[in-house]
C-alpha positions as YAML, in Angstrom:
chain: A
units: angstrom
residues:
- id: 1
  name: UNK
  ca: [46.40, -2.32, 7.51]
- id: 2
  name: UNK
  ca: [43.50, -0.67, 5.65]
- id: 3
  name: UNK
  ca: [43.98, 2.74, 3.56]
- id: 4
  name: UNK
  ca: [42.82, 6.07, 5.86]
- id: 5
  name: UNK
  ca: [40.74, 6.87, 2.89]
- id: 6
  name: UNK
  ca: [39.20, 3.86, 2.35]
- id: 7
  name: UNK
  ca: [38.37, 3.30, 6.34]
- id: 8
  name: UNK
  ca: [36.99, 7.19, 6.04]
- id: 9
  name: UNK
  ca: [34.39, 6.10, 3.12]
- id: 10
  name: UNK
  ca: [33.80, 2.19, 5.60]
- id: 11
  name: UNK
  ca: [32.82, 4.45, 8.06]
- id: 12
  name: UNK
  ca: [30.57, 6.69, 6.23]
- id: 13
  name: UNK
  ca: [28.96, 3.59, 4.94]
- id: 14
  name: UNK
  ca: [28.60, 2.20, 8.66]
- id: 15
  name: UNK
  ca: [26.79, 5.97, 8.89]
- id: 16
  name: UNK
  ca: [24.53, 5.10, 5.89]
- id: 17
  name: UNK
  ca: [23.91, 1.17, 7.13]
- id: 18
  name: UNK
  ca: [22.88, 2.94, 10.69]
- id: 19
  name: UNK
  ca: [20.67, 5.04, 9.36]
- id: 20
  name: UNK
  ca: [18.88, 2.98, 7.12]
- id: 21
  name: UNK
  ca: [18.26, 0.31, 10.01]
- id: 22
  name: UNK
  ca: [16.66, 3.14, 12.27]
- id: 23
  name: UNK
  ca: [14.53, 4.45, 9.45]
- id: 24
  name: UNK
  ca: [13.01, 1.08, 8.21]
- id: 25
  name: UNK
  ca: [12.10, 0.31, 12.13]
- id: 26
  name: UNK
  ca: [10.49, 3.58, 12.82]
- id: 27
  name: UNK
  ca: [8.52, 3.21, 9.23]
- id: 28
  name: UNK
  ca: [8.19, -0.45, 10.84]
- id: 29
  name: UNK
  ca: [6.67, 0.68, 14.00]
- id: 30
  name: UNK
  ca: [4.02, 3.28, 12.27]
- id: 31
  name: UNK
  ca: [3.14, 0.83, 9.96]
- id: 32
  name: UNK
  ca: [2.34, -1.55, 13.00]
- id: 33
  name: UNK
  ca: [0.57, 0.94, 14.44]
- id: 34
  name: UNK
  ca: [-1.80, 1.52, 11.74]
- id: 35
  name: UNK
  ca: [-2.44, -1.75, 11.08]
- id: 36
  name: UNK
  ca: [-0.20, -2.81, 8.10]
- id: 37
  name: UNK
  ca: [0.87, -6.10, 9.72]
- id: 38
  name: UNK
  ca: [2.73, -6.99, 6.14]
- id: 39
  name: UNK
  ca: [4.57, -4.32, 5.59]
- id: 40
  name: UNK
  ca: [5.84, -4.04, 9.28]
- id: 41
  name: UNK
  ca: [6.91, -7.65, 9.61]
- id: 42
  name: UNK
  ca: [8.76, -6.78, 5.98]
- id: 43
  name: UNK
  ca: [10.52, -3.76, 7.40]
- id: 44
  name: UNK
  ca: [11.61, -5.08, 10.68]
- id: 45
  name: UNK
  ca: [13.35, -7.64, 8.90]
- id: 46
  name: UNK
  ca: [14.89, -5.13, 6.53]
- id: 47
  name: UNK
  ca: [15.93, -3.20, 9.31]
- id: 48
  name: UNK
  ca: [17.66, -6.25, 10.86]
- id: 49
  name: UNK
  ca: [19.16, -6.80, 7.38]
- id: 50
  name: UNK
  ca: [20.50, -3.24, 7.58]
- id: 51
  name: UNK
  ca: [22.12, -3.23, 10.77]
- id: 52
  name: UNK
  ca: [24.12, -6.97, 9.84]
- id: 53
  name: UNK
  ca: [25.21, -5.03, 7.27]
- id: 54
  name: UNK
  ca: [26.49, -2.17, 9.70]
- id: 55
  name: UNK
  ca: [28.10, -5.10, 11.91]
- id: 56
  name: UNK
  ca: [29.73, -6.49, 9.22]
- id: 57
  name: UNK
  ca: [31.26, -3.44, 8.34]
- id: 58
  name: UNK
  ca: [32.31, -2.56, 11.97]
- id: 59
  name: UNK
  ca: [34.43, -6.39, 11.92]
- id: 60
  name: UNK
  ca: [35.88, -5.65, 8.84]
- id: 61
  name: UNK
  ca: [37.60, -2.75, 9.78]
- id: 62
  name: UNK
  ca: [38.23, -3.61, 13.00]
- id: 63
  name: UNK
  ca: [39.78, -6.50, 11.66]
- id: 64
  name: UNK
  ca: [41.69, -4.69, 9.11]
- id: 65
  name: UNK
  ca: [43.46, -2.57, 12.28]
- id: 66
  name: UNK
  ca: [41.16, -0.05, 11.40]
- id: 67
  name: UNK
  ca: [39.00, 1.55, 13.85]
- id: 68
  name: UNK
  ca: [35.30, 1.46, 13.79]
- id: 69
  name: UNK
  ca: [33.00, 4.53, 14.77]
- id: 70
  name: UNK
  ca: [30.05, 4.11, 16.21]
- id: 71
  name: UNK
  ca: [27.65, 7.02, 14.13]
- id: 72
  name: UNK
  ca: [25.96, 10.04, 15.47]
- id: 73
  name: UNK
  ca: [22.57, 9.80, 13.28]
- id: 74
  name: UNK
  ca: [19.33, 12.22, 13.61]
- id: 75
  name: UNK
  ca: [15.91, 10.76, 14.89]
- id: 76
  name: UNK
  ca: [14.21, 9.17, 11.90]
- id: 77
  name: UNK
  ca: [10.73, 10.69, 11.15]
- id: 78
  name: UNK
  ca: [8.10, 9.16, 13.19]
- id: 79
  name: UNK
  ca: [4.65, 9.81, 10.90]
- id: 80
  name: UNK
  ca: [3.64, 8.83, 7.53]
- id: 81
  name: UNK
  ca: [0.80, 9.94, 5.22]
- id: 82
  name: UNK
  ca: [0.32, 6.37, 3.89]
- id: 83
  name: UNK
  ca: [2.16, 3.28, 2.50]
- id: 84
  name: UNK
  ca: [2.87, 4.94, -0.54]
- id: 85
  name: UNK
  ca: [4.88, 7.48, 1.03]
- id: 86
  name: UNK
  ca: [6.75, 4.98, 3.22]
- id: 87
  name: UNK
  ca: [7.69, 2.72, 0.09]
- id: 88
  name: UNK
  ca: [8.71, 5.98, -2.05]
- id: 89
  name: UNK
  ca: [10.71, 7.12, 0.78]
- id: 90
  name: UNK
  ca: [12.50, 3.46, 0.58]
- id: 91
  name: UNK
  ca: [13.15, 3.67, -3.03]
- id: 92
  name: UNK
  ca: [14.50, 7.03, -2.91]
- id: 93
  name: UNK
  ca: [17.06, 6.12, 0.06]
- id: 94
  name: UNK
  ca: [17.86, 2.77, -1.65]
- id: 95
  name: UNK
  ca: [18.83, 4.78, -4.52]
- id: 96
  name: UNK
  ca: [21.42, 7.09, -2.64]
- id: 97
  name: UNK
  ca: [22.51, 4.10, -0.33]
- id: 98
  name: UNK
  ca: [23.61, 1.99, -4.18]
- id: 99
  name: UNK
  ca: [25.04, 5.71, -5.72]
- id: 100
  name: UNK
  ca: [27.58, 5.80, -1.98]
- id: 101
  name: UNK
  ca: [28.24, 1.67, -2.09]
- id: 102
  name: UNK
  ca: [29.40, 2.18, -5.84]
- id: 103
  name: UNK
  ca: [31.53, 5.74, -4.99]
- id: 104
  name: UNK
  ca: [33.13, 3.33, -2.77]
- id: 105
  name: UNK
  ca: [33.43, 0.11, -4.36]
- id: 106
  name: UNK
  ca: [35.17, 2.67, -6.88]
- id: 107
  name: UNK
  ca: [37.33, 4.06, -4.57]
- id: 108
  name: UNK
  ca: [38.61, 0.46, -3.50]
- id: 109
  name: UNK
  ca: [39.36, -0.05, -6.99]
- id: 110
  name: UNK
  ca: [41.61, 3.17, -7.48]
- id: 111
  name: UNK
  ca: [43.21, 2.66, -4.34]
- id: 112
  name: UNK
  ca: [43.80, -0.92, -5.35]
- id: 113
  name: UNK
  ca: [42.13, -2.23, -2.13]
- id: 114
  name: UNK
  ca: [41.24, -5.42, -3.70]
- id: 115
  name: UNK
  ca: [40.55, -6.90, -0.38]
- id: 116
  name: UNK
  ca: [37.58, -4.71, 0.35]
- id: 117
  name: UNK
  ca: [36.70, -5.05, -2.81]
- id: 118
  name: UNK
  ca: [36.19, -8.53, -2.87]
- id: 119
  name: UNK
  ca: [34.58, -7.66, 1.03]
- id: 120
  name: UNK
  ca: [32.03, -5.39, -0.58]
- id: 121
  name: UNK
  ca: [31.04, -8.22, -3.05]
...
């Protein structure tokens, strides 16, 4: 059975995994759109990558006897100025996506969840 605390921050992670998989596909589709055939082939895969990530979470807990929650997430925005801004934006969500993945890889650790630890590897 997995800690309530430690399926709380899972699920917040599922949250953050979500999100990131709807922003890189809208930034995907405007990049499409105006032509950047590179960088949209580059974020629809990273958006793929970001929702295995989200699955993988959802089994884990699941599988844990946890339970799983499906996020409520705001509509990513749908305009850019330029490829600079889209790749800027990536780096800054990247950068709070690894701050909340270590909070919780430190949480496992205090809790003595070695299991998700190892999970989270």
């Amino acid at each position: 059975m997995i800690d309530g605390k430690i399926e709380k921050l899972l699920n917040h992670q599922i949250e953050l995994e979500f999100e990131s998989s709807q922003y890189y596909l809208s930034m995907a589709s405007w990049a499409e759109k105006n032509g950047y055939n590179g960088v949209s082939t580059f974020l629809y895969k990273h958006s793929e990558e970001e929702r295995g990530h989200m699955l993988k979470l959802f089994h884990y807990i699941n599988d844990r006897g946890g339970h799983a929650l499906v996020p409520t997430i705001g509509a990513p925005p749908k305009e850019y100025k330029g490829v600079k801004e889209v790749f800027t934006k990536i780096l800054q969500h990247e950068r709070i996506v690894t701050s909340e993945i270590n909070d919780l890889v430190d949480a496992c650790l205090k809790a003595k969840d070695y299991s998700t630890h190892n999970f989270l590897q």
